[in-house]
C-alpha positions as CSV (number, residue, x, y, z in Angstrom):
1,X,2.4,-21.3,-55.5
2,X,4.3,-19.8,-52.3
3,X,6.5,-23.4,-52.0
4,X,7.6,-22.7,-55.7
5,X,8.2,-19.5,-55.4
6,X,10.5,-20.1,-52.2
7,X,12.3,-22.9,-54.4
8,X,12.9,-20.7,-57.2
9,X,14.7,-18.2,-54.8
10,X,16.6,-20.7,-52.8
11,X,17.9,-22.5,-56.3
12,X,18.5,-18.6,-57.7
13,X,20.9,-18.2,-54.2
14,X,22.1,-21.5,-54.7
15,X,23.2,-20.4,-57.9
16,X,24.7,-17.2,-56.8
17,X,26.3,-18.9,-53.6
18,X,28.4,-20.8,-55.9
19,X,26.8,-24.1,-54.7
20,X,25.8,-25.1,-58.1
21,X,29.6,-25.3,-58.7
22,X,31.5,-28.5,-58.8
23,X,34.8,-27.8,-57.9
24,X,32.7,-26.0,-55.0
25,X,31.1,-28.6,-53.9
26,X,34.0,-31.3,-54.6
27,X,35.6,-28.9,-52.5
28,X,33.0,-29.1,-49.6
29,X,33.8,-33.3,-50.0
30,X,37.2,-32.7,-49.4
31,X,36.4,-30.4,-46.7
32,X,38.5,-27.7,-48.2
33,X,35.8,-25.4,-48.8
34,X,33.0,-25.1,-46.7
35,X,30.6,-22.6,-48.9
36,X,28.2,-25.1,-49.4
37,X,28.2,-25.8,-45.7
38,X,27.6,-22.0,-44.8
39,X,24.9,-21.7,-47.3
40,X,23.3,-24.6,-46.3
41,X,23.3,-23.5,-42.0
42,X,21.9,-20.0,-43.3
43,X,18.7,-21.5,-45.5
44,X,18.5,-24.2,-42.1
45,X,18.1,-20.6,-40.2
46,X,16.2,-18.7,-42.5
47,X,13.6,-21.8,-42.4
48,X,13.7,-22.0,-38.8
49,X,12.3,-18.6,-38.5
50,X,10.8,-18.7,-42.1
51,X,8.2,-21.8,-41.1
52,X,7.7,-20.4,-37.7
53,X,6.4,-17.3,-39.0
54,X,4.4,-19.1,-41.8
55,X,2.9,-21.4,-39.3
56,X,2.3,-18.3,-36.6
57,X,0.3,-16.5,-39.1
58,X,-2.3,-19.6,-40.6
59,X,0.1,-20.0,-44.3
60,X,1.3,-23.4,-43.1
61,X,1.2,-26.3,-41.4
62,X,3.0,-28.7,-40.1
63,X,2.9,-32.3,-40.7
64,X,5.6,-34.3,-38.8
65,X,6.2,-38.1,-39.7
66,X,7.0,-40.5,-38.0
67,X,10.6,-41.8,-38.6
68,X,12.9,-44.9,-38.7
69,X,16.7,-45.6,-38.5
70,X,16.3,-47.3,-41.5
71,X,15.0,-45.0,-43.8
72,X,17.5,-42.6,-42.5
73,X,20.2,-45.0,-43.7
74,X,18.6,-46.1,-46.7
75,X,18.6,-42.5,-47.5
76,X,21.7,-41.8,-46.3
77,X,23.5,-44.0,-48.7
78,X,21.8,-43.4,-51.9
79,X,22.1,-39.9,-51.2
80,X,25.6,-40.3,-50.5
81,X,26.4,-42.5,-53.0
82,X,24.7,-40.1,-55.7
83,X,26.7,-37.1,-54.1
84,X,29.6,-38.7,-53.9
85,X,29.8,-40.2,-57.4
86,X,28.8,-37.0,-59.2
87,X,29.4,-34.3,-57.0
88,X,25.7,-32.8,-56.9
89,X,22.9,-33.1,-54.9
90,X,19.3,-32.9,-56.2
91,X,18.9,-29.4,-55.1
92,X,22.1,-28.3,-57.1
93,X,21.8,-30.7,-60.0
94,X,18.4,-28.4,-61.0
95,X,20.1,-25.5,-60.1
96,X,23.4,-26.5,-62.3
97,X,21.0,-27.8,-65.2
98,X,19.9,-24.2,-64.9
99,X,23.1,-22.8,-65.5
100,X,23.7,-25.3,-68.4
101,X,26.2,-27.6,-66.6
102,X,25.9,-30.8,-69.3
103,X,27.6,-32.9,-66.2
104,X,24.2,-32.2,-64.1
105,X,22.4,-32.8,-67.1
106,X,23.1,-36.2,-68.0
107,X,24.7,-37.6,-64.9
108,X,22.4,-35.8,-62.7
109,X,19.0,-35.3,-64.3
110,X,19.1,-38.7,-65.7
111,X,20.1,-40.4,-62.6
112,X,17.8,-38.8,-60.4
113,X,14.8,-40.5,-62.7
114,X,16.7,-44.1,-63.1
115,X,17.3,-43.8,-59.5
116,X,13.7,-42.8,-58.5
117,X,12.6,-45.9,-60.6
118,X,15.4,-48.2,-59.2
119,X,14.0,-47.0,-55.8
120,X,10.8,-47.4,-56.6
121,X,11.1,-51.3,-58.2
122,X,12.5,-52.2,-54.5
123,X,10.7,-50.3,-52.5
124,X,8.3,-52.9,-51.7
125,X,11.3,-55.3,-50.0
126,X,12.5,-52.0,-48.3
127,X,9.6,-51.5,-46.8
128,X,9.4,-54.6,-45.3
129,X,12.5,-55.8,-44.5
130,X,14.5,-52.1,-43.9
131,X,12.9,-49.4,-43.8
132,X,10.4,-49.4,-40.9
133,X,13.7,-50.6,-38.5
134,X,14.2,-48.5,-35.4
135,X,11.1,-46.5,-35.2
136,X,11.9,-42.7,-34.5
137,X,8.7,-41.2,-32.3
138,X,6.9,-38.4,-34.0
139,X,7.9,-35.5,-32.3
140,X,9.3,-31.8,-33.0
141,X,12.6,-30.6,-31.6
142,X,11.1,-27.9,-29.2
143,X,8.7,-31.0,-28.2
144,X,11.1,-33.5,-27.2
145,X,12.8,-30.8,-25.3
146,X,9.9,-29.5,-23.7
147,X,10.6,-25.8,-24.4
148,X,8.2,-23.5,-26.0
149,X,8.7,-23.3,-30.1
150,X,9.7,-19.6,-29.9
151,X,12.7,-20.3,-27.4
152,X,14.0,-23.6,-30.0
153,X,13.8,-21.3,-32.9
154,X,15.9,-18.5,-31.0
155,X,18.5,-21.2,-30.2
156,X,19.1,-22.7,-33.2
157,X,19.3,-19.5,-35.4
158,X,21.3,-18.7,-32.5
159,X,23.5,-21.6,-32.5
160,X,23.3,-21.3,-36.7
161,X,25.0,-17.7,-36.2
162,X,27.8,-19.1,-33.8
163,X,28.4,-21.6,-35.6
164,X,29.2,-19.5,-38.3
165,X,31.2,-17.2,-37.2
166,X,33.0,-20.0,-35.6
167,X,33.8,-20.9,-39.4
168,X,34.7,-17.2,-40.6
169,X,37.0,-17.1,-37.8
170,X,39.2,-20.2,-38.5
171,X,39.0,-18.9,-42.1
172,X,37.1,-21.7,-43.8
């Protein structure tokens, strides 16, 4: 119930942050408008100290995966390929569904399913010829670095902060 109720809040802010937008997000493409780019860093640094709290206090847990170069490409390209052609990714096509963008409906919605099932009839040659390329160890950032998980979370909200204000002040 809490991990739906966070995703109805962050698709309301999406909404209100103008990231359901497409010109908005064409505009992020084209790197002539980086709203969805600022949103995007804030909900990173909200979550940073958002999960670390939840964790902290017995609500969550966390689960990390091992990885691979080749999912991360894999992904990477359809992703890309989806955002590119249409101008939404899944997070904004529900959020512009929402609103009653017909675009996000049809192109969006719709693709997201014949995708998952495209996806999901070659997943088994993925699997074994792609995606388990490049193994990624299973390890958290404050882990790898060998710093407490406090001190990694202060960084990167603080580096999140600069990096925004970085933005503000060259006016994009």
């Amino acid at each position: 119930m809490l991990g739906l109720l966070f995703g109805i809040v962050f698709g309301f802010l999406l909404q209100k942050g103008g990231a359901t937008s497409y010109d908005v997000i064409m505009g992020q493409l084209l790197l002539t408008d980086f709203t969805v780019l600022k949103i995007m860093a804030s909900a990173v640094a909200v979550g940073l100290v958002g999960f670390f709290l939840l964790t902290r206090s017995g609500y969550a847990r966390r689960h990390v995966k091992e990885g691979s170069v080749g999912s991360n490409v894999v992904g990477g390209l359809i992703f890309g390929l989806g955002f590119g052609l249409l101008g939404y990714c899944p997070g904004t096509v529900a959020g512009a569904v929402g609103q009653g963008a017909l675009d996000a409906l049809f192109g969006g919605f719709i693709g997201l399913i014949i995708g998952a099932g495209l996806f999901a009839g070659a997943y088994p040659y993925l699997n074994k010829k792609i995606l388990n390329y490049g193994r990624i160890q299973k390890e958290t950032v404050h882990e790898l670095l060998g710093i407490p998980e406090w001190l990694a979370v202060l960084a990167g909200c603080i580096g999140i902060v600069v990096f925004l204000y970085l933005l503000e002040m060259a006016g994009l």
